[in-house]
Phi, psi and omega in degrees: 000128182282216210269323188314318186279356219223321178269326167289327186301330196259006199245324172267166195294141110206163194347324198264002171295003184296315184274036182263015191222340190267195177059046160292142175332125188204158175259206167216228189262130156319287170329317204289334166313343201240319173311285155355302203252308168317314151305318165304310180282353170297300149353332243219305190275297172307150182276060158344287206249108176296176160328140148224358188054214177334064157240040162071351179310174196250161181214023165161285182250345193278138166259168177320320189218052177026077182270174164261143171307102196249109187264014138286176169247130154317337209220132146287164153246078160270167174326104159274118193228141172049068208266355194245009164259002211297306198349146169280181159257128186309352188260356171255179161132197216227336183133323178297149184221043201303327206290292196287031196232301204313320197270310174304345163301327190303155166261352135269107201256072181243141195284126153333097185239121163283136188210169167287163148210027159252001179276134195268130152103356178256281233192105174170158190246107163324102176260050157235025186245108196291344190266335170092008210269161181281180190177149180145161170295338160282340186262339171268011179279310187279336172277358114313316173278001179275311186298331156299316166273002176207355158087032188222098164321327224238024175257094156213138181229114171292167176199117160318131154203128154273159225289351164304342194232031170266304162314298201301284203304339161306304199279322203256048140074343202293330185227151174272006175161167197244138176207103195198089198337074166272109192289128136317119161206200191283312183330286180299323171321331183272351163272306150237184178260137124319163186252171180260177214273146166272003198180104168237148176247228170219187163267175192206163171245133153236133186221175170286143164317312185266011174289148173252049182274152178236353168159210201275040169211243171303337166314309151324323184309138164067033159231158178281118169238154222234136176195170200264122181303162205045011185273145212286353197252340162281323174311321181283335181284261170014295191286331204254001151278320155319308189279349176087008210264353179210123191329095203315339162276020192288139201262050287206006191280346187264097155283144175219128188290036163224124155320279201320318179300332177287331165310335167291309156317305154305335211257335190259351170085030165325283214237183197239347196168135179254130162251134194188171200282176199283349176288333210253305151351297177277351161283325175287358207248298160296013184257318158234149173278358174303331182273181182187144174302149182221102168068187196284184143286154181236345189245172156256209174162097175261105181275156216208153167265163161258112193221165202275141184306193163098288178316056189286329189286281185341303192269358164294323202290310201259030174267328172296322172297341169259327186292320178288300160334304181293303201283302195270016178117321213289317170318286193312308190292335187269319176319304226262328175295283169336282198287300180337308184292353204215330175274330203260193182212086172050247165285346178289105188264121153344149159301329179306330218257039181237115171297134186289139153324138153272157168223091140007134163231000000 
């Protein structure tokens, strides 16, 4: 996102500024510290993307699920306002299904998905889990859309990509789509197509409990803060030192390709504060207790799946796979398992924990 898109976005009105008031600081289970780094090296080890024989990955110009190359943009440049309403409707398209024949077609007939797999309680691997299988609120998202596109939960072949590398594995085909708490934005719409959004936070600051950082402002000045390259909390860290809206001496250099490396960094005393959004913020935060959510949220952050332009069949199936989802409970039930434990406050429910309205364009 450049600096412009980056400063208005965060800036316009919507329906979700309530949650900017929510998410205070809070810590978790000490074990999860130890868990956190034990979990990386499992991430680290594992064979993600087994043998599959026949499965359409590219090998030059062909994607996963034989979209054709759309050397245009989704977006013109016209105004981008509210970009997570940009979506088709499940209820259009022409009849053609190429995205969806492609991937059923395979003879491995399992969907591509790129994911985390260090966010705890998003994408990540539990090594007190005997099956070794991935878990997490993104991960029962996909495993839905597979039992909706092939009539399978479990025909899904995951791919680690960390978040510098989610559009590029998009666009060269490696995946048929990302479902990686990927904020919708003006930018990215012009790269890939989204889905309409499944979830919204913010951006959020996390520190030690014993920092006298106090949130998104002055406080910052002469300190190192960490955030995951291409992610939507350095572009705002970017604009807003340019624009003066954050302490120019604030050290915004530490970039890393994974958020949990920045929890890392913190924990070794590299940096002074991560900035990343506030759901992936309060996971990291139950991972160790030293830390703590700083102030309020400041952005708005609509996640989205992510799929190759083009792919118009793809993306109605799964925008139709979240109105069912949301509508029969499953959306609630992954919150409440997942999120809850880490998003809520005692009786007190997140803004989060209500799924955004879809909206069309």
């Amino acid at each position: 996102m450049n600096a412009h898109h980056a400063h208005d976005t965060r800036r316009t009105s919507t329906p979700w500024h309530r949650l900017r008031a929510g998410l205070r600081g809070w810590g978790g289970v000490g074990a999860m510290a130890v868990l956190c780094a034990m979990a990386l090296a499992f991430a680290l080890l594992l064979p993600l993307s087994q043998p599959s024989g026949d499965t359409g990955a590219p090998g030059g110009d062909t994607d996963p699920a034989g979209h054709r190359v759309t050397t245009g943009l989704q977006a013109e440049a016209e105004d981008c306002e509210n970009p997570q309403d940009k979506s088709l409707s499940p209820a259009g398209g022409n009849g053609d299904t190429p995205a969806l024949d492609a991937i059923k077609a395979r003879k491995d007939r399992r969907l591509i998905v790129g994911i985390d797999t260090n966010s705890y309680r998003w994408g990540y691997l539990d090594p007190n889990n005997p099956s070794g299988a991935l878990e997490g609120f993104d991960i029962d998202l996909v495993h839905r859309i597979a039992e909706d596109i092939l009539g399978d939960r479990d025909a899904v072949r995951f791919k680690a990509i960390p978040t510098s590398r989610r559009i590029e594995a998009i666009q060269k085909g490696e995946v048929d789509m990302v479902v990686r708490t990927m904020t919708i934005n003006c930018d990215r719409i012009e790269q890939v197509a989204f889905s309409a959004p499944y979830f919204v936070t913010g951006q959020q600051v996390l520190a030690p409990k014993t920092s006298e950082i106090t949130g998104y402002d002055k406080s910052l000045a002469k300190k190192k803060v960490c955030s995951a390259e291409g992610s939507t909390a350095y572009d705002n860290l970017e604009a807003d030192k340019k624009e003066g809206d954050l302490p120019a001496s604030t050290d915004i250099a530490v970039t890393v390709p994974n958020q949990l490396d920045c929890l890392v960094k913190l924990q070794l005393g590299e940096v002074d504060a991560i900035v990343t959004d506030g759901a992936l913020a309060a996971s990291q935060a139950a991972q160790d207790p030293t830390v703590e959510l700083k102030g309020g949220l400041f952005t708005d952050e609509y996640y989205g799946v992510a799929m190759k332009l083009g792919s118009d069949d793809l993306v109605r199936q799964v925008n139709r796979t979240l109105e069912n989802y949301i509508e029969d409970g499953g959306w609630k039930t992954s919150y409440e398992k997942w999120l809850h434990p880490t998003m809520d406050q005692g009786d007190k429910k997140s803004a989060s924990a209500t799924p955004p309205e879809a909206r069309y364009k």
